[in-house]
C-alpha positions in Angstrom: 86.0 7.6 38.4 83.7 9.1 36.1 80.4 11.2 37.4 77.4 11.2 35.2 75.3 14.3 35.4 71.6 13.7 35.7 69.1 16.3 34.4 65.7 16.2 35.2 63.0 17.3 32.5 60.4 19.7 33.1 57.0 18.9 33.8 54.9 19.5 30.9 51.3 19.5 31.2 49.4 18.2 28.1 46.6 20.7 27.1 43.0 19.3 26.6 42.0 21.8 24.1 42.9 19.2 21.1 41.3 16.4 22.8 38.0 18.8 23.0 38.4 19.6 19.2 38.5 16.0 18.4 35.5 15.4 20.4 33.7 18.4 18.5 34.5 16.7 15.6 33.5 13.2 16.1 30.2 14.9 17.6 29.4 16.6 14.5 29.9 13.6 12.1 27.8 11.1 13.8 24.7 13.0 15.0 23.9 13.5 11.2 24.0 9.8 10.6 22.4 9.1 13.6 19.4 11.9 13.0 18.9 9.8 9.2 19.0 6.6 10.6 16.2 7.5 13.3 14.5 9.4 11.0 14.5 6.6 8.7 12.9 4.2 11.5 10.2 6.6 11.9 9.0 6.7 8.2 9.4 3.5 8.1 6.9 2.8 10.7 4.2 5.5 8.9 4.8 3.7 5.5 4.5 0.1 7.3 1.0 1.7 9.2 -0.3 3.0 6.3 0.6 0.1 3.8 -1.6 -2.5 6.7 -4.8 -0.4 6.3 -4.4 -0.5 2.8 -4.4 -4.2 3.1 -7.2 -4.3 5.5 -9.3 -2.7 3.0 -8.1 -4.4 0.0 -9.6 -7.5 2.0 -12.9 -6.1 2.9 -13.8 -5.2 -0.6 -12.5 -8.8 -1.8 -14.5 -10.1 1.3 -17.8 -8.3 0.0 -17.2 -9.4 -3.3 -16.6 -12.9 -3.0 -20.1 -12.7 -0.2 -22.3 -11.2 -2.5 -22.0 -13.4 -5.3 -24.7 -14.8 -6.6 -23.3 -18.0 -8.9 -24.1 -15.7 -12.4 -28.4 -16.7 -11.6 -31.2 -15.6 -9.6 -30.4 -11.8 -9.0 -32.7 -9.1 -10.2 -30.5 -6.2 -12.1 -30.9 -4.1 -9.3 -28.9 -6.8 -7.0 -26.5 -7.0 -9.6 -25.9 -3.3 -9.9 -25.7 -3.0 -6.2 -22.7 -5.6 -5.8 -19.8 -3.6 -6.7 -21.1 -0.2 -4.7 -21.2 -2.7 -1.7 -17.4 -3.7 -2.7 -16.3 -0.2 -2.9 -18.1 0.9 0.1 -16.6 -1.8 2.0 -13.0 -0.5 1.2 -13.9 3.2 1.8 -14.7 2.2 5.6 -11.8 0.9 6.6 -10.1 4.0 4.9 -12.3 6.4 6.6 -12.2 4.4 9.9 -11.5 6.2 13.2 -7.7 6.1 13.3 -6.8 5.1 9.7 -3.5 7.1 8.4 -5.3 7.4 5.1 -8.0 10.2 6.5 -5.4 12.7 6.2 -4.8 12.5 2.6 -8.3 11.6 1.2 -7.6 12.5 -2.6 -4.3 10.4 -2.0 -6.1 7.0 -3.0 -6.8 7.6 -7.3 -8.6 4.8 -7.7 -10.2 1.1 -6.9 -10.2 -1.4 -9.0 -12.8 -4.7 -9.1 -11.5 -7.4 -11.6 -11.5 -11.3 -12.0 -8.5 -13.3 -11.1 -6.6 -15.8 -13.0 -5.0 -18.6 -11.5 -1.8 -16.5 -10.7 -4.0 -14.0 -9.0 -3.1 -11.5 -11.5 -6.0 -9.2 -13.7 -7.4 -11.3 -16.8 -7.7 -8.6 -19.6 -10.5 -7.0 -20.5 -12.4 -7.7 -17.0 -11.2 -4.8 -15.1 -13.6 -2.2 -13.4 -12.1 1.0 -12.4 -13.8 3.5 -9.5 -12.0 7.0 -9.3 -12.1 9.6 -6.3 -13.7 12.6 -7.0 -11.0 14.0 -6.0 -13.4 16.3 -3.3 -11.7 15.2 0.0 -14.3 13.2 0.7 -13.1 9.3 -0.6 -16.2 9.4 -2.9 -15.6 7.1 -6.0 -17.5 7.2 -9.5 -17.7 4.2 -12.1 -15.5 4.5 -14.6 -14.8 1.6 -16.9 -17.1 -1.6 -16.4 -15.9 -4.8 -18.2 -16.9 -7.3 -15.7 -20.6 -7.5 -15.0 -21.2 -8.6 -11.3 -24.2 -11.0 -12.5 -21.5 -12.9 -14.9 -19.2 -14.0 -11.8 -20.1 -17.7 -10.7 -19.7 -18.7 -7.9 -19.8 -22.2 -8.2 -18.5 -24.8 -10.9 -19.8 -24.1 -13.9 -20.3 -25.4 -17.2 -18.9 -23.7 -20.8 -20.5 -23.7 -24.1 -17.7 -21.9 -26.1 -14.7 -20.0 -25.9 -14.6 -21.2 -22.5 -11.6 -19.4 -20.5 -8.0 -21.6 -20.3 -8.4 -21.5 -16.5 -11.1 -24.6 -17.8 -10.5 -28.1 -17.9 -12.4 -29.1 -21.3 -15.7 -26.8 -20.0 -15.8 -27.5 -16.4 -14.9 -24.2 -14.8 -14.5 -23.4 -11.3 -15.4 -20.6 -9.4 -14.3 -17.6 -10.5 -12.4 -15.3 -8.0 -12.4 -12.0 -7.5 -9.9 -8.5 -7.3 -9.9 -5.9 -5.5 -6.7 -3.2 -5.7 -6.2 0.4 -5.6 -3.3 2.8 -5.9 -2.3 5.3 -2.9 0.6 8.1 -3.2 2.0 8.3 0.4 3.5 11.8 1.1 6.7 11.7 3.6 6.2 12.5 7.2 9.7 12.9 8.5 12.0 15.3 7.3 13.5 12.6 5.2 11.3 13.8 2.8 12.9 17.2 2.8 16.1 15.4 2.4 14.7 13.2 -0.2 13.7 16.1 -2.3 16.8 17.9 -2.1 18.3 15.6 -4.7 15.4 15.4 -6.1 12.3 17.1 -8.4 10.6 19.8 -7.1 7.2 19.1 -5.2 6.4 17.2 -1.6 8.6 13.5 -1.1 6.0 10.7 -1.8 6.0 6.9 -2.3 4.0 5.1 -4.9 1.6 1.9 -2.8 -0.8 -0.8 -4.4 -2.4 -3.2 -3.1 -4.3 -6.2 -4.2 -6.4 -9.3 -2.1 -8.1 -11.8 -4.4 -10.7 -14.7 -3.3 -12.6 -17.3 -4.3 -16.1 -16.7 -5.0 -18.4 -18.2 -2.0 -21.2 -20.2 -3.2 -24.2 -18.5 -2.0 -28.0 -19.8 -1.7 
């Protein structure tokens, strides 16, 4: 008869001090990723705001444009010279709006451009007319450049003589249509920007915005 001899082990209790290390750890890597990505969300949302009242104006000033046509007869010089004031000052309300984003940075918006449209909806050369801010903090603009005279725009179908424009079929032309863009440097609101610039040049973070609407000219009495 043999007798096995049992031995019991001790009780060992496990310590909880490497499970709180590991939790420290864990901690510490994904709150950084989880700070980015909100912070991310949020700038998003300021670009996204400030990027629809830069479209809102874009179509306010086309709007005007297209309205106060006059089908290239019947206006005085004044009327004509009137047109793209009325334009600009149509986009500088919705920037200067109660509750517009842009209000904060009012030398942020260079400039406004007025031009006539090809088919594509793109600039046709040589018909651009440029309106820079002042640069006072008051979204004042001043002519610059003027290549396209507001009392050449037609409104309606329109016959050419010569050199008529390849937009023509033979020299029927339709209505011309009308540009209206500007540029807008949007400055970070988060501290992604402070992130941003880390890796990058000196100076505050900031995004590069255009914006364009085009129409049709409206025929007009």
């Amino acid at each position: 008869m043999s007798l096995t001899r049992l031995t019991s082990r001790p009780y060992v209790r496990r310590s909880r001090d490497g499970q709180r290390g590991q939790g420290m750890v864990e901690f510490a890597v994904i709150v950084p990723v989880f700070l980015l990505l909100l912070m991310g969300m949020l700038e998003f949302g300021f670009v996204f705001t400030h990027n629809m009242t830069l479209e809102y104006a874009t179509r306010e000033g086309a709007r005007a444009g297209a309205t106060l046509s006059n089908g290239g007869t019947g206006a005085t010089s004044a009327e004509c010279n009137a047109i793209d004031p009325a334009i600009i000052n149509a986009v500088t309300k919705v920037l200067k709006s109660p509750g517009s984003p842009i209000l904060g940075y009012p030398n942020a918006v260079a400039t406004i451009k007025i031009w006539q449209s090809d088919l594509s909806g793109n600039p046709m050369a040589g018909t651009t007319n440029t309106w820079t801010n002042k640069g006072d903090g008051s979204l004042t603009f001043t002519q610059g450049t003027t290549n396209w005279a507001a009392c050449s725009r037609h409104a309606v179908t329109w016959l050419c003589s010569s050199g008529c424009p390849s937009y023509c079929s033979g020299n029927v032309c339709p209505p011309d249509s009308i540009g209206v863009s500007l540029t807008y440097t949007y400055t970070m609101v988060t501290p992604l920007g402070t992130i941003e610039k880390f890796f990058g040049p000196a100076g505050p973070a900031t995004l590069q915005m255009t914006d364009k609407t085009v129409m049709s000219l409206n025929p007009t009495n």
